[in-house]
N, C-alpha and C positions, 0 to 999 in steps of 0.2 A: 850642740854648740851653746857655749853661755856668753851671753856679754850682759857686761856691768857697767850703769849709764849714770851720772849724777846730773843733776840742774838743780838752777838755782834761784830760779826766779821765772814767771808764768811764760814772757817770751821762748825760753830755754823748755820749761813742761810745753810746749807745743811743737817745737821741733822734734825734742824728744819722741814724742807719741810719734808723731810722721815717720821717723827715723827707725820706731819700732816695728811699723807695720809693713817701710820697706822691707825688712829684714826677714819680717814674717813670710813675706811675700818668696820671698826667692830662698828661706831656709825654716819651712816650716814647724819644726822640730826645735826652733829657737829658742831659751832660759833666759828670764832677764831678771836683772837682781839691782839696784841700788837706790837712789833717792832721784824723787820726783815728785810732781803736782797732779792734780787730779785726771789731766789727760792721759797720762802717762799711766797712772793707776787704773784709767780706764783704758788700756792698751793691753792690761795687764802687768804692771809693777807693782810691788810692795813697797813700797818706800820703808826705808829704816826710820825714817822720821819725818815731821810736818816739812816741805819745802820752804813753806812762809816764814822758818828760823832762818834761813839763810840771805833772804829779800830785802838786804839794806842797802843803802846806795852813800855815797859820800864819805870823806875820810872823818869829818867830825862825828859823822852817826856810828860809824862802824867802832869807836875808838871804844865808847860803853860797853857794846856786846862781843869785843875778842874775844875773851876769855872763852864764854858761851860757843863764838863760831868755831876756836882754837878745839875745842873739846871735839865738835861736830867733824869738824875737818881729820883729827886724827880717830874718830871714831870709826868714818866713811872710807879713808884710806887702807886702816884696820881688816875692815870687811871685804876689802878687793884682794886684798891677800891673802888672805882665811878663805875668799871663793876662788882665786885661781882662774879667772876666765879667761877664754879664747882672746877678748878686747876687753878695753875699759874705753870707755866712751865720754869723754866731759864734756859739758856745754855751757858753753858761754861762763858767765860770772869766774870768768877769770882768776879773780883775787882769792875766790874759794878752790874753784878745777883745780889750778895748776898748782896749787900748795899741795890737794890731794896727789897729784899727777906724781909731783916729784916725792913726795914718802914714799909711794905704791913702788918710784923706781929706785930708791935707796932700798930695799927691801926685796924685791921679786923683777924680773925681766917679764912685763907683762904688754903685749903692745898698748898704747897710749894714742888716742886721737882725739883730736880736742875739736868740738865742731861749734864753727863760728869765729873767724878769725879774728884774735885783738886788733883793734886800730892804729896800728903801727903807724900807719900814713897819717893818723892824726896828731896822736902823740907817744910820745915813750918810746921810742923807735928800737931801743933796744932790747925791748922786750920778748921780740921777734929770737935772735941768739940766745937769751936766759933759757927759752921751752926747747929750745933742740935739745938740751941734755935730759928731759925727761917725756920729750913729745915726737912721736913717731909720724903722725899724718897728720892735716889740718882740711877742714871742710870748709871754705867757704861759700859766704852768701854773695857774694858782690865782686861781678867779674875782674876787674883790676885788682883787685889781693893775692891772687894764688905767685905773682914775682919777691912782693915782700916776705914770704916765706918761705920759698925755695931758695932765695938766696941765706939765708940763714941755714941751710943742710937738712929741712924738712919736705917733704912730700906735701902736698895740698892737692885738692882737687878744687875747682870752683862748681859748685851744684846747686847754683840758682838761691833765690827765698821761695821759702815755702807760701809765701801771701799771692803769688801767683796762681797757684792749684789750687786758690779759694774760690767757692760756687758764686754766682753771681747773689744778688741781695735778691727776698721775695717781693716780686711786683705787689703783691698782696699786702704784705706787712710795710712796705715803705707807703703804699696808699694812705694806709690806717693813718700812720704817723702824721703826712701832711695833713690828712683832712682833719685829724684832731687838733694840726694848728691854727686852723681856719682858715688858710689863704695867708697868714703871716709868714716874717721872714722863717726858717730852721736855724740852729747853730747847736752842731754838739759840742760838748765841753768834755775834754777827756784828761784827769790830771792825773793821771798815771795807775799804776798799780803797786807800788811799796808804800807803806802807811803813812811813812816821813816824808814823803814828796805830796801825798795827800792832803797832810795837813799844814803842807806850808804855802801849796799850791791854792788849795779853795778858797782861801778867804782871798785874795788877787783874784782870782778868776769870778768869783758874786761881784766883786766892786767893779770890774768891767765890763757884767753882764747888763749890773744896772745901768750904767753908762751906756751902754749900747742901745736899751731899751729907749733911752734919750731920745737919742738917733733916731732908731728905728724904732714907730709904733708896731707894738703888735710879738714883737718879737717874742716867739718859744723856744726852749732849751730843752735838747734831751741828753742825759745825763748818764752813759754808760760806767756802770760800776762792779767791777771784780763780787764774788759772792761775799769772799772773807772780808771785806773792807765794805758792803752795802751800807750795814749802820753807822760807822763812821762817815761814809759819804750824804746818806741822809741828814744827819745831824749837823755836820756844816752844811748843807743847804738847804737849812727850812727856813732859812728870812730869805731865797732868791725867789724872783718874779716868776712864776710861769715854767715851771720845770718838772720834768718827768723823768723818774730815774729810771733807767733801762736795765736788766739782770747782764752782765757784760757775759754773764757766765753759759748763756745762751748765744750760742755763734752766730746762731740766724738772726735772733734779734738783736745783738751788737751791728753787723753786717746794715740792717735796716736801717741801726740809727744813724751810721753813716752814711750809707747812700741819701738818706731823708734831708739832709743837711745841706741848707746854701755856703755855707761854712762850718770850719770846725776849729773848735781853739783846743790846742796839741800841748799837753808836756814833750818836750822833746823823745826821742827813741825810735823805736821800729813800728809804732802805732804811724809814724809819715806813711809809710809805705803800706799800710792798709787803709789808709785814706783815699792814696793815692790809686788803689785797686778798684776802690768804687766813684774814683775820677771826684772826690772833695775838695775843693780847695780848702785849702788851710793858713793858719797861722799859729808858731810855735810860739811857747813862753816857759820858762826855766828858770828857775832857783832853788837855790842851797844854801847850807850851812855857811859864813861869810870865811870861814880859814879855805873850807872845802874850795869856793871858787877860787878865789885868792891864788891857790894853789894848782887850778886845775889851769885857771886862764894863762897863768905863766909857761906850763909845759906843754900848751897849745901849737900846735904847728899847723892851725890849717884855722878860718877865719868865719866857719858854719859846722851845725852840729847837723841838719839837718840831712836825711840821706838823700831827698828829694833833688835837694842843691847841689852836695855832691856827684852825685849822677850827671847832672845836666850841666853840669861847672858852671853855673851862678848863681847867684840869689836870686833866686822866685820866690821863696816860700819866704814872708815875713818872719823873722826873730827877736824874742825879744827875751835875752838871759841877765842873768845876773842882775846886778841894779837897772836895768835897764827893764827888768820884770815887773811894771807897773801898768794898773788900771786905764788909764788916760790913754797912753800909746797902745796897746792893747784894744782896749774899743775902738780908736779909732783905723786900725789895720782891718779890725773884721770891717767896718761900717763900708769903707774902701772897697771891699772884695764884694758884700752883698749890692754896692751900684755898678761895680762890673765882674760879673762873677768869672768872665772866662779867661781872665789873665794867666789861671795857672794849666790851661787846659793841655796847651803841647807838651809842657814838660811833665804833666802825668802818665802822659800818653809814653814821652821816650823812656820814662822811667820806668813802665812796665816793659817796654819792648826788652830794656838791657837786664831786666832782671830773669828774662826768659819766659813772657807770660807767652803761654801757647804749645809747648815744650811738656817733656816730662815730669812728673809729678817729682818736685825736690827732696821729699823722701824717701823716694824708691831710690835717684841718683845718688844720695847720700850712703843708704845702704848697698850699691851697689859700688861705690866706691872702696866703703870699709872692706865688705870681703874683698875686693880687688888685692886692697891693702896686705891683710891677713895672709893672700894667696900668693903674693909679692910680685902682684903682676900689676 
């Protein structure tokens, strides 16, 4: 059996590898062939090329490197046809899968399942009807999805997040961390992982760390950072007070810098819900390119970005996007949570219950979905 998987950004290389190893599991004998990150590669994939060309975010960012993704996109389509597999499997990054999804079905009848359902419920609703003409099954993460896609003439399964079937943090290594803070507050800072959100992110996030320090004496920062982006991430933070950059690229020690944390200040994404695994409170902050929001806030249908919020249907988790992404409000959200840290404490608690923690491993369900698919059962 072969199946052909693309991602397109490190969220997507993690699902991926899970989704591999289901697959391994129940069809040993497995071929996997297309583009991926280093998980994935360490699952066994060759990637046709670096993952991190494809890692843009925003309609202003993306507009430079068309041409480049334009090339990738019909290069990677290209290769699912030339291999012929059982499945093609996309994840996530959207804007890239389903461009490929739909060449692969102008061209060959190859099943198509896209795993990670767009957020139709948030915005673009129509999006949902454009992929039934090139997308056979959808996998979601997040129980209430699998309606909006079935009513659109696709198959979905809901198979949990995979932040669930993550091992707890080492009592060990979270110790290190406090005691190297001395008994001061913790706060991780996490500003993503595509390089444009990094660097429009960090220097917002030092000016409220200083401000925080204000606040709070004593205050330490651990600073989890992607491998490919360490230098860049160092190099913006070497004027911040009191920081320790973490290898994010190590799971157990990302895992630690969370759990170690009386708070943690979020780019927005799917980093909420590994927060929220190791029971962090949080508060998110976001920005972009000013057309990109401009544009994004107009075709908004829903008034959080956060998945924490959305789960529990209210605002818990502080936000602060767009122009409202500044220093000031920002310290003073963390300052608020470190004098009472347990405000967010039930709704991390229900957010894990709804995403399935306890349950089957969301990569084996995922894979066990696809052949279902394949088998048309």
């Amino acid at each position: 059996m072969k199946v052909f998987l693309v991602a397109g950004e490190p969220s997507g290389d993690r699902l991926g590898a899970a989704l591999m190893e289901g697959i391994r599991q129940l069809v040993p004998d497995v071929r996997f062939e297309g583009v991926g990150g280093p998980l994935m590669e360490g699952a066994g994939l060759a990637s046709l090329f670096a993952m991190e060309e494809l890692s843009v975010m925003g309609i202003a960012e993306v507009l430079p490197k068309y041409p480049a993704l334009r090339r990738r996109m019909i290069q990677t389509a290209d290769a699912v046809v030339a291999s012929r597999p059982e499945v093609l499997v996309t994840i996530d990054s959207p804007d890239f899968c389903l461009r490929v999804a739909a060449r692969v079905r102008r061209a060959a009848k190859i099943r198509t399942v896209h795993y990670v359902a767009p957020s139709v419920w948030a915005w673009r609703p129509g999006r949902a009807g454009k992929m039934a003409a090139h997308v056979d099954q959808v996998l979601a993460l997040l129980p209430f999805e699998p309606p909006y896609l079935e009513a659109a003439g696709m198959r979905c399964d809901f198979v949990g997040h995979p932040v669930v079937s993550d091992p707890p943090a080492e009592t060990t290594r979270v110790e290190v961390l406090r005691q190297d803070a001395g008994g001061g507050p913790v706060v991780t800072v996490l500003p993503g992982s595509r390089r444009s959100e990094v660097a429009r992110l960090m220097p917002v996030f030092g000016a409220a760390m200083r401000q925080l320090r204000q606040r709070h004496e004593g205050v330490k920062i651990l600073l989890p950072a992607v491998p490919y982006l360490a230098g860049t991430v160092a190099t913006l933070a070497r004027d911040w007070p009191e920081t320790r950059i973490v290898d994010a690229g190590d799971a157990a020690a990302k895992r630690a810098a969370f759990a170690a944390a009386d708070v943690a200040l979020a780019a927005s994404g799917t980093v909420s819900l590994e927060l929220a695994q190791t029971r962090t409170p949080m508060v998110v902050a976001y920005d972009m390119n000013w057309l990109s929001w401009q544009i994004m806030r107009r075709m908004a249908l829903i008034d959080t970005v956060t998945l924490v919020n959305l789960i529990v249907g209210r605002k818990v988790v502080p936000e602060f996007l767009g122009p409202k992404c500044q220093p000031s409000a920002i310290a003073s959200a963390l300052a608020d949570i470190l004098v009472v840290p347990s405000t967010q404490r039930d709704a991390l608690d229900r957010t894990m219950a709804a995403l399935g923690e306890g349950g089957p491993p969301p990569g084996l369900r995922a894979a066990q979905a696809v052949l279902d698919g394949i088998a048309g059962r």
